[in-house]
FIZA-690966 format. One record per residue (C-alpha): residue number from 1; x, y negated, z negated. Coordinates in steps of 0.02 Angstrom, whole numbers. Layout:
<rotors>
ROTOR     k     east    north       up
ROTOR   NUM        X        Y        Z
...
</rotors>
This chain:
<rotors>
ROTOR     k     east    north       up
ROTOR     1       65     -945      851
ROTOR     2       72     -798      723
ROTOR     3      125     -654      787
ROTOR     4       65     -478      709
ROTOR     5      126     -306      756
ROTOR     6      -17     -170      661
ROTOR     7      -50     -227      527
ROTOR     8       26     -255      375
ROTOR     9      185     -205      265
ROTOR    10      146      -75      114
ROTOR    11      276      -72      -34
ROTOR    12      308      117      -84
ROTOR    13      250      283     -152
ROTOR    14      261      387     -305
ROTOR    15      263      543     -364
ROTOR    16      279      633     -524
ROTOR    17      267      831     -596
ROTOR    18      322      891     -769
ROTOR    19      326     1084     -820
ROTOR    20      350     1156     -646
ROTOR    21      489     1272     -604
ROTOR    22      494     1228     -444
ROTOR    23      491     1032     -481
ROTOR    24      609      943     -346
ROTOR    25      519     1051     -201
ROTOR    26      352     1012     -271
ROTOR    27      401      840     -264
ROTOR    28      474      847     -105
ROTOR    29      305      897      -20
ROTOR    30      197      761     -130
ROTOR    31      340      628      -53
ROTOR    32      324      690      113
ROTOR    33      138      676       86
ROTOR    34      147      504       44
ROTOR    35      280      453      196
ROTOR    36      166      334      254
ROTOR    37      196      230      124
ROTOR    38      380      188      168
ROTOR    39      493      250      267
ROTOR    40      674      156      220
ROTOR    41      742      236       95
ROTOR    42      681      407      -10
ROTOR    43      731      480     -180
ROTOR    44      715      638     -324
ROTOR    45      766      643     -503
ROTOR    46      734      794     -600
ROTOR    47      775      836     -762
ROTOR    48      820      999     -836
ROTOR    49      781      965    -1005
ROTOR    50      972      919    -1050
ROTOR    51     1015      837     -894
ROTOR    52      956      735     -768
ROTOR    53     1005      740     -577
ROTOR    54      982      609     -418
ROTOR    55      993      605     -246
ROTOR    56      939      455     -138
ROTOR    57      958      358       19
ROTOR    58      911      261      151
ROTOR    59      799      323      294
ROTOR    60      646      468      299
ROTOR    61      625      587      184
ROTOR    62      670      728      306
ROTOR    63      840      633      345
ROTOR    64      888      581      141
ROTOR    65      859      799      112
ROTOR    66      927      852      296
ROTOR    67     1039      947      184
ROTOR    68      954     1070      100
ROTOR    69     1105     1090      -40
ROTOR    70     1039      885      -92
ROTOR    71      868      953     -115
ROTOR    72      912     1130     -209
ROTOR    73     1037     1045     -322
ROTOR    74      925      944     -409
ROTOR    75      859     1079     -548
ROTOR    76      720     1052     -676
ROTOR    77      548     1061     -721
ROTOR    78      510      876     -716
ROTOR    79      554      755     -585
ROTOR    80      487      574     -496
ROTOR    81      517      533     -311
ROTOR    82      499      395     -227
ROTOR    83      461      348      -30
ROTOR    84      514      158      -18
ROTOR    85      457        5      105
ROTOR    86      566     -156       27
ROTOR    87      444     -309      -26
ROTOR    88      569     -364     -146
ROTOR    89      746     -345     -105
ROTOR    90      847     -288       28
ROTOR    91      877     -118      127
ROTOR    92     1016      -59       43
ROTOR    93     1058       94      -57
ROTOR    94     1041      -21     -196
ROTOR    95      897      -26     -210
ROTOR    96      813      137     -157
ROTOR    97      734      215     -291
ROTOR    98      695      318     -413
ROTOR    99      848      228     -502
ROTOR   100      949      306     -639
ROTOR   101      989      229     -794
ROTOR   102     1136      300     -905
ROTOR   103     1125      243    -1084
ROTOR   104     1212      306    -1237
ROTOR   105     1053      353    -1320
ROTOR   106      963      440    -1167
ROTOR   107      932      428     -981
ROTOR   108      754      352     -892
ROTOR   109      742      350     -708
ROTOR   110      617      230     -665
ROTOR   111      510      228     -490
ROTOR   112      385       77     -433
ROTOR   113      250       52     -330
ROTOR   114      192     -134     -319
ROTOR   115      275     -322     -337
ROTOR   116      303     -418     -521
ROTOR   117      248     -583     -506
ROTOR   118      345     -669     -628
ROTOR   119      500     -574     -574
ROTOR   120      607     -715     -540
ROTOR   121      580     -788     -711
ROTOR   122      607     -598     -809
ROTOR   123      761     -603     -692
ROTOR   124      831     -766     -721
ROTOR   125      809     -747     -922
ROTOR   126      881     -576     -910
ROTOR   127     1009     -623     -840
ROTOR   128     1058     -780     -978
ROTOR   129     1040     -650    -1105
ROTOR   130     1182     -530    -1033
ROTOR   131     1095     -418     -919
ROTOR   132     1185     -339     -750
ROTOR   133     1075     -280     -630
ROTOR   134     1115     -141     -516
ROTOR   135     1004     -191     -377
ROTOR   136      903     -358     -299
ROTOR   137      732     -263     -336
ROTOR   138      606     -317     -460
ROTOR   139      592     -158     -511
ROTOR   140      734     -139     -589
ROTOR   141      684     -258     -734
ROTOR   142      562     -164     -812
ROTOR   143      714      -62     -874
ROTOR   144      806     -222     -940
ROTOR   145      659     -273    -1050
ROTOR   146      652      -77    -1129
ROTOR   147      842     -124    -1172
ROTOR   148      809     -295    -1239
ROTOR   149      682     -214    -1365
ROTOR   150      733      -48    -1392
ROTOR   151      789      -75    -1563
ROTOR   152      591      -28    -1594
ROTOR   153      599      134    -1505
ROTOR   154      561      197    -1322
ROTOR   155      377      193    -1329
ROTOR   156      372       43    -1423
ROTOR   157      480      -74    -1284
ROTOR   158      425        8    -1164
ROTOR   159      242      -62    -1224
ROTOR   160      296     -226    -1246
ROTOR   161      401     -238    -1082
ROTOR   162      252     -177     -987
ROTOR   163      136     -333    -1069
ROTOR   164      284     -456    -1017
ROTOR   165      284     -399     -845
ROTOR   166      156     -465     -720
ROTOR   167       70     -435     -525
ROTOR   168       24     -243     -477
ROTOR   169      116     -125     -549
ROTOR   170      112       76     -544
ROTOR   171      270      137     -624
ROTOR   172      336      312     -669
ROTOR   173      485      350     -794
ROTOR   174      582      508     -811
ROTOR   175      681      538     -985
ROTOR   176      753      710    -1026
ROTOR   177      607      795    -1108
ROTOR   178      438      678    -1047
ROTOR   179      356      617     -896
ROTOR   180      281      444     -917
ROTOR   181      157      335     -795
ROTOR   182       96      171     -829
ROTOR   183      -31       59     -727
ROTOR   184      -67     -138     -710
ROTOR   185     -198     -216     -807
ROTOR   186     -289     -232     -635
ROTOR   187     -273      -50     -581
ROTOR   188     -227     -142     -418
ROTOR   189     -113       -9     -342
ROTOR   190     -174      174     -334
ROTOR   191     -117      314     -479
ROTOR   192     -196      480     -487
ROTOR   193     -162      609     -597
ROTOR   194     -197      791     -564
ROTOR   195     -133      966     -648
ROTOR   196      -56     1123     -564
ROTOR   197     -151     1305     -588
ROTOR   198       -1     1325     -720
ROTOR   199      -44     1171     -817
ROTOR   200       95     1072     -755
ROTOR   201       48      892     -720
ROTOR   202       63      773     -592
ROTOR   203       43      616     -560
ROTOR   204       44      511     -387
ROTOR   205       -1      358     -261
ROTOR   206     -136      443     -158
ROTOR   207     -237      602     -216
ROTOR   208     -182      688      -48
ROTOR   209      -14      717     -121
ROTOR   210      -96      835     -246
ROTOR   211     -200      934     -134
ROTOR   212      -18      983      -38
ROTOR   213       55     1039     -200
ROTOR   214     -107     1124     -253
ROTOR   215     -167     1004     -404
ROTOR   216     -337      960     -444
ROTOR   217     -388      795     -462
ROTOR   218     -415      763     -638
ROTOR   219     -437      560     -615
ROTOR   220     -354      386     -570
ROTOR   221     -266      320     -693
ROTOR   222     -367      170     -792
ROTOR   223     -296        1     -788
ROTOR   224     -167      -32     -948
ROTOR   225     -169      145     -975
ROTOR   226      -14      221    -1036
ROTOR   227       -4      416    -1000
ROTOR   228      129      514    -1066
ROTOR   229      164      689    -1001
ROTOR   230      294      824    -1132
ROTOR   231      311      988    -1192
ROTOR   232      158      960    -1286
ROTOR   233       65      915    -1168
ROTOR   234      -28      760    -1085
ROTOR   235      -51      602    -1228
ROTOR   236     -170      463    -1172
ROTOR   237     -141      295    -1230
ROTOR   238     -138      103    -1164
ROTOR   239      -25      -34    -1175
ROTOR   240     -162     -162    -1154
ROTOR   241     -342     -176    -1193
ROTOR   242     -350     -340    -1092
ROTOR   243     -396     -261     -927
ROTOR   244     -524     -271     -777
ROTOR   245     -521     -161     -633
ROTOR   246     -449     -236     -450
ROTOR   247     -423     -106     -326
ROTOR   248     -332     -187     -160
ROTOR   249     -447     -149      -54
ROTOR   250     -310     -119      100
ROTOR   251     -303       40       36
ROTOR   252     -465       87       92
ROTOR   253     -459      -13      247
ROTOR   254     -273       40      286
ROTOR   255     -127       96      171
ROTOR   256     -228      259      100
ROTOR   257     -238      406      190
ROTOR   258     -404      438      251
ROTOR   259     -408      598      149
ROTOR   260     -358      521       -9
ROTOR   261     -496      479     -139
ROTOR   262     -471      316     -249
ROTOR   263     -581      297     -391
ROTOR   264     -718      420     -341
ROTOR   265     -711      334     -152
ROTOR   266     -646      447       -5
ROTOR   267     -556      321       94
ROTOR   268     -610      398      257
ROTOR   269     -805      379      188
ROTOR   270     -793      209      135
ROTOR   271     -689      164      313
ROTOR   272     -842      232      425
ROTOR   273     -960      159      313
ROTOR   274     -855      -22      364
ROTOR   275     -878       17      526
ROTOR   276    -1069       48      508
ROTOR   277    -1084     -109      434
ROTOR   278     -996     -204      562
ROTOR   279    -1101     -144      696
ROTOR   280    -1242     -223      576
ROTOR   281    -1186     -372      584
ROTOR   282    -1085     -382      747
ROTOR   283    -1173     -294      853
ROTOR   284    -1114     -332     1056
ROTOR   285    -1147     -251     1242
ROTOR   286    -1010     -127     1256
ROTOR   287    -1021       47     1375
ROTOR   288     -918      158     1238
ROTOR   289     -826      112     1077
ROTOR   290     -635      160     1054
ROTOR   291     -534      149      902
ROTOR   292     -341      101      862
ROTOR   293     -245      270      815
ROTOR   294     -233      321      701
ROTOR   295     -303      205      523
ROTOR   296     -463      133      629
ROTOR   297     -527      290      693
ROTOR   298     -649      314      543
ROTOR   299     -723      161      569
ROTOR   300     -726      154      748
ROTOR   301     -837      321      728
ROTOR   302     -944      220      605
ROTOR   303     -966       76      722
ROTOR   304    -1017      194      867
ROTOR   305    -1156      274      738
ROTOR   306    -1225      125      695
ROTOR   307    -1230       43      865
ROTOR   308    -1284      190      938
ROTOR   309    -1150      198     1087
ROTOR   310    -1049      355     1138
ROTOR   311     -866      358     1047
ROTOR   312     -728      394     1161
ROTOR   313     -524      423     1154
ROTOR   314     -467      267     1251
ROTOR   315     -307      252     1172
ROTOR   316     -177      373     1124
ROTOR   317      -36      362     1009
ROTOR   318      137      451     1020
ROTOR   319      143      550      860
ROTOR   320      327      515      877
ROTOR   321      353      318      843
ROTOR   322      352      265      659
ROTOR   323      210      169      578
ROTOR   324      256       -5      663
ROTOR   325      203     -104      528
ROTOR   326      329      -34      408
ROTOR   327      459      -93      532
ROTOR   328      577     -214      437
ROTOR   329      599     -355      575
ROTOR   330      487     -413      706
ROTOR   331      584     -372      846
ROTOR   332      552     -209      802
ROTOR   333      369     -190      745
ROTOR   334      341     -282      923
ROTOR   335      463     -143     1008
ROTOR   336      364        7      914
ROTOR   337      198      -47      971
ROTOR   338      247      -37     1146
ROTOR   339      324      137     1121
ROTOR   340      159      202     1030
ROTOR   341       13      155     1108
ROTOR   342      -50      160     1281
ROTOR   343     -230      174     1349
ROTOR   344     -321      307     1448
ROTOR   345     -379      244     1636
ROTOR   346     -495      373     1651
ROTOR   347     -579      321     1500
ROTOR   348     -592      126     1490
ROTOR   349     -577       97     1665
ROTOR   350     -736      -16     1751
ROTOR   351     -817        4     1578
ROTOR   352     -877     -140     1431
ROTOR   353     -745      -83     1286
ROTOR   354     -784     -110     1086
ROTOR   355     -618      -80     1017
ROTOR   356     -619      -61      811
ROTOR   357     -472     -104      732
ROTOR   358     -437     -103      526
ROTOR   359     -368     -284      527
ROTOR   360     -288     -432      618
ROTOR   361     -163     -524      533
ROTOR   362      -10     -587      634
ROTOR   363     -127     -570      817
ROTOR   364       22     -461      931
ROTOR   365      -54     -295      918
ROTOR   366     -211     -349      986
ROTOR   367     -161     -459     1121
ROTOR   368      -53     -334     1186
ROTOR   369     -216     -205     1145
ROTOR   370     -321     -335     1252
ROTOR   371     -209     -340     1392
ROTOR   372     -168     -127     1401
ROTOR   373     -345     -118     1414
ROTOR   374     -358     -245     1553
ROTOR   375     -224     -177     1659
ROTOR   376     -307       12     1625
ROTOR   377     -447      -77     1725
ROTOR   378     -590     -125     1564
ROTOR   379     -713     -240     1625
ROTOR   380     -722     -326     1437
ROTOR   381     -633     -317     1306
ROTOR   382     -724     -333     1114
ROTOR   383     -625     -317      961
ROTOR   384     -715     -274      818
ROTOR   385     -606     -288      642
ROTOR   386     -685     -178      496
ROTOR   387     -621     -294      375
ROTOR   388     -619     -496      366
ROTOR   389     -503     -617      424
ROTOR   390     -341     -603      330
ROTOR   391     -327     -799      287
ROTOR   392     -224     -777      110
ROTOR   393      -35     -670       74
ROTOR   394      -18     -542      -65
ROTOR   395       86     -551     -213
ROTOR   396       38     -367     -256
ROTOR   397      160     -271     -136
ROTOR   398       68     -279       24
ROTOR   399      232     -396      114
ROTOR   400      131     -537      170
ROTOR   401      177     -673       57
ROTOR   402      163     -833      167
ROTOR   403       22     -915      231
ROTOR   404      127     -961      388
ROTOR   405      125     -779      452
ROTOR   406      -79     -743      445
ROTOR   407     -173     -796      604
ROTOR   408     -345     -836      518
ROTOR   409     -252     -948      417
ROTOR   410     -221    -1061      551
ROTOR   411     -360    -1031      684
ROTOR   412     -550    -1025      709
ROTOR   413     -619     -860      761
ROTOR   414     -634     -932      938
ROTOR   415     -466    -1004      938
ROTOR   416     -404     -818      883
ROTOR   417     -522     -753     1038
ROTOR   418     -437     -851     1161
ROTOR   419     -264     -817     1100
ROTOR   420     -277     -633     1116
ROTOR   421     -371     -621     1269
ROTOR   422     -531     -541     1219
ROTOR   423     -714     -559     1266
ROTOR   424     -744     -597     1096
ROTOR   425     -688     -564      915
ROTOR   426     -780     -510      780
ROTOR   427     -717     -481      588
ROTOR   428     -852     -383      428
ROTOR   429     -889     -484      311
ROTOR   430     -827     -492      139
ROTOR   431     -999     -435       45
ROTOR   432     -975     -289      204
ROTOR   433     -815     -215      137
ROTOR   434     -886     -231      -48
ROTOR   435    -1031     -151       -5
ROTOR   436     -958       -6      126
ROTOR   437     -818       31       -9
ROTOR   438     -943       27     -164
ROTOR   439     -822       99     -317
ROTOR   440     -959      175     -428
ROTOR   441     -839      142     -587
ROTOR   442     -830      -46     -546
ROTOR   443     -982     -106     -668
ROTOR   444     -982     -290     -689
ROTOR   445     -821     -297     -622
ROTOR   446     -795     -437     -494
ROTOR   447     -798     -411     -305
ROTOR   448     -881     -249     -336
ROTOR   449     -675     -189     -430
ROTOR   450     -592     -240     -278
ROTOR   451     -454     -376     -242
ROTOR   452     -502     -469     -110
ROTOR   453     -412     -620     -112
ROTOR   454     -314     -600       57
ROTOR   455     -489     -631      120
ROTOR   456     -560     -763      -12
ROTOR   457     -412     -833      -93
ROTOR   458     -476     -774     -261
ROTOR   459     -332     -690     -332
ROTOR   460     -364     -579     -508
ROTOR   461     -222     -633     -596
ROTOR   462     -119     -760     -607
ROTOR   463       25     -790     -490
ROTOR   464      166     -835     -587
ROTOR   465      305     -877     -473
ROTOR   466      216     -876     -338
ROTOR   467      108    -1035     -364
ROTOR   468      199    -1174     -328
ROTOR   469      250    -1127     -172
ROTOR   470       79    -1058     -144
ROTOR   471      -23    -1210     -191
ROTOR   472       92    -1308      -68
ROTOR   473       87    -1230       91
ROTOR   474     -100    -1206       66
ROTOR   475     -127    -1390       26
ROTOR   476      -43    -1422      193
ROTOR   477     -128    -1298      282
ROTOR   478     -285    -1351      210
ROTOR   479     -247    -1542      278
ROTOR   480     -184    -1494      428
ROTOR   481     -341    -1397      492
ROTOR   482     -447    -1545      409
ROTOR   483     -360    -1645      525
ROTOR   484     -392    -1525      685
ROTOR   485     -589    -1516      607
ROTOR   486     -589    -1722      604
ROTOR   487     -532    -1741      797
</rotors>
């Protein structure tokens, strides 16, 4: 059987600032901000308007700037960081980012959040053509396509790179005098971009990495759009009219911060409002509701609300043990749950439990939820998901990428009851999370501007790469539980 520990695996964070004195600490904060977006490896260039300067490595934030001589040495009014959980290539120094570029005609420094879908094939003809890579990450091609055209200018390549490159995308570059951000033709991974009280911009992953620096919110960043950031100030342009919006929508059941606002939506709004809705339409007899530190705790409160029940603290997390799903191996994403949670006797014991949790995908973290609750004395046991059943992997940077490893995709809703223990199992609906996230600038867009396709198999774009193997394994999944059905 699957096994799950949390949830899922997010890819990285950005963030950017040009025209601030105080540019690598201002990025420092926005990174730390965003350190629940990866935690292996952490990064700052800056740029002092001649020169630009890097420091980088593996582990926390706190740990890559432990010395405060890496942090203070990297002068400039512009810089990009980067906070980095690997979906494509390994955990190596490699490949933590922002990377540097050295070229005879001027330095970029380029920093990624998201996964290229036809990176392989970039890669592969990349590499025919002469190109060395530096690193195993897709990111890094992005910079071997500006090369390959350059001949038309910066701007220019950069423009036609960014067509050639598919999948969800959020990038940032760093020359010596400009700031540049650039977004997929989906909008599928969250940009924001906000200005200081001194005019200085900024652009990042999650709007909560403004409010610590002290930026408003100006907007998100459109889908194709193409922002440039100099001395002159902020130029808006696109590389692509062909665009329609796709918001993953695990960043408003899980990856965001609940205090973060993507595309008009605070994430901790639309999360309660999933939990409302799933006590619509999975209502069940429970004494007290409870939710899973610390992501599901919005919409356990919603659930409560709507079914009317008293919300309690029946399990606590150490504020000490790492996000477990951004744990690189299994081994230890099983190891990290058992460190972090534990449930409170005097809460659940002799009592009918409704436990909402953001989502079930691999199935460990709630069987071993089930059974702490059980041995803290519960009488039943409900889990209630504020999202629907993860049956389909992402090929956006969310590190799910098999079938194999998602639990829905192999079991009924019964059979997924059974395996973890509980009294029964409940999952929102699709329509629900459309409806409780509701983007108001999603217009005719489908799936109300969201990408759902982990849920419906409906992916927005195509999958490059990805679709052979794809199509196979879900051919034989799809026979194999035909089979089961036909028994």
């Amino acid at each position: 059987m699957p096994t799950e520990v949390k949830s899922l695996n997010e890819e990285c964070g950005v963030f950017g600032v040009f025209g601030a004195e105080d540019a690598n600490h201002l990025t420092y904060l926005g990174l730390h901000t965003l350190q629940h977006r990866g935690q292996e490896g952490a990064g700052i260039v800056t740029s002092d308007g001649e020169e630009m300067h890097q420091h980088r490595d593996r582990g926390l934030l706190a740990q890559v700037f432990a010395n405060p001589a890496d942090l203070n040495d990297l002068t400039g009014t512009a810089a990009i960081g980067h906070v980095r959980y690997g979906t494509a290539g390994s955990n190596a120094l490699a490949n933590v980012q922002p990377f540097l570029f050295r070229f005879h005609d001027g330095d970029v420094a380029l920093a990624h959040n998201g996964n290229l879908t036809n990176a392989t094939t970039l890669r592969r003809q990349l590499e025919d053509e002469g190109a060395v890579f530096q690193s195993d990450s897709d990111s890094e091609i992005l910079v071997h396509l500006i090369r390959k055209h350059i001949k038309d200018g910066f701007l220019p390549a950069l423009k036609q790179s960014l067509n050639e490159v598919h999948g969800g995308f959020a990038f940032l570059l760093l020359q010596k005098d400009r700031l540049i951000a650039a977004l997929d033709p989906n909008g599928i991974r969250p940009l924001v971009l906000g200005q200081l009280p001194t005019g200085a911009y900024v652009v990042a992953s999650e709007s909560c990495a403004l409010d610590i620096v002290g930026a408003k919110l100006l907007r998100d960043v459109q889908p194709g759009e193409l922002l440039v950031i100099d001395r002159d100030g902020l130029h808006e342009d696109r590389f692509t009219d062909k665009t329609q919006l796709a918001i993953c929508s695990m960043e408003y059941v899980y990856f965001a911060r609940p205090d973060s606002i993507i595309h008009g939506v605070t994430v901790h709004n639309a999360r309660k409002q999933m939990g409302r809705r799933l006590a619509q339409e999975a209502p069940v007899d429970a004494d007290i509701v409870i939710g899973v530190p610390n992501s599901s705790l919005s919409a356990a409160t919603g659930y409560a609300e709507g079914a009317g029940l008293p919300y309690e603290m029946g399990l606590i997390k150490s504020q000490y043990v790492a996000r477990s799903f951004i744990q690189p191996t299994q081994a230890l994403r099983e190891r990290a749950v058992a460190l972090k949670l534990s449930a409170v006797r005097g809460v659940v014991a002799g009592k009918r439990v409704a436990v909402v949790d953001d989502s079930l995908v691999r199935g460990t973290t709630s069987q071993r939820i089930v059974r702490m609750l059980r041995d803290a004395g519960a009488k039943e046991v409900h889990m209630l998901i504020a999202s629907p059943p993860f049956r389909f992997p992402c090929f956006y940077g969310i590190d799910i990428s098999t079938r194999s490893e998602l639990m829905a995709a192999h079991y009924s809703v019964d059979q997924m009851k059974a395996a973890i223990g509980a009294d029964s199992l409940h999952f929102l609906s699709v329509q629900g999370l459309i409806d409780s996230i509701g983007v108001p600038d999603a217009g005719k867009a489908p799936f109300g501007g969201l990408t759902v396709a982990y849920f419906n198999g409906d992916y927005p774009t195509p999958l490059y790469d990805y679709e052979a193997s794809y199509l196979a394994s879900f051919n034989a999944q799809e026979q194999r539980l035909r089979k089961e059905q036909l028994k």
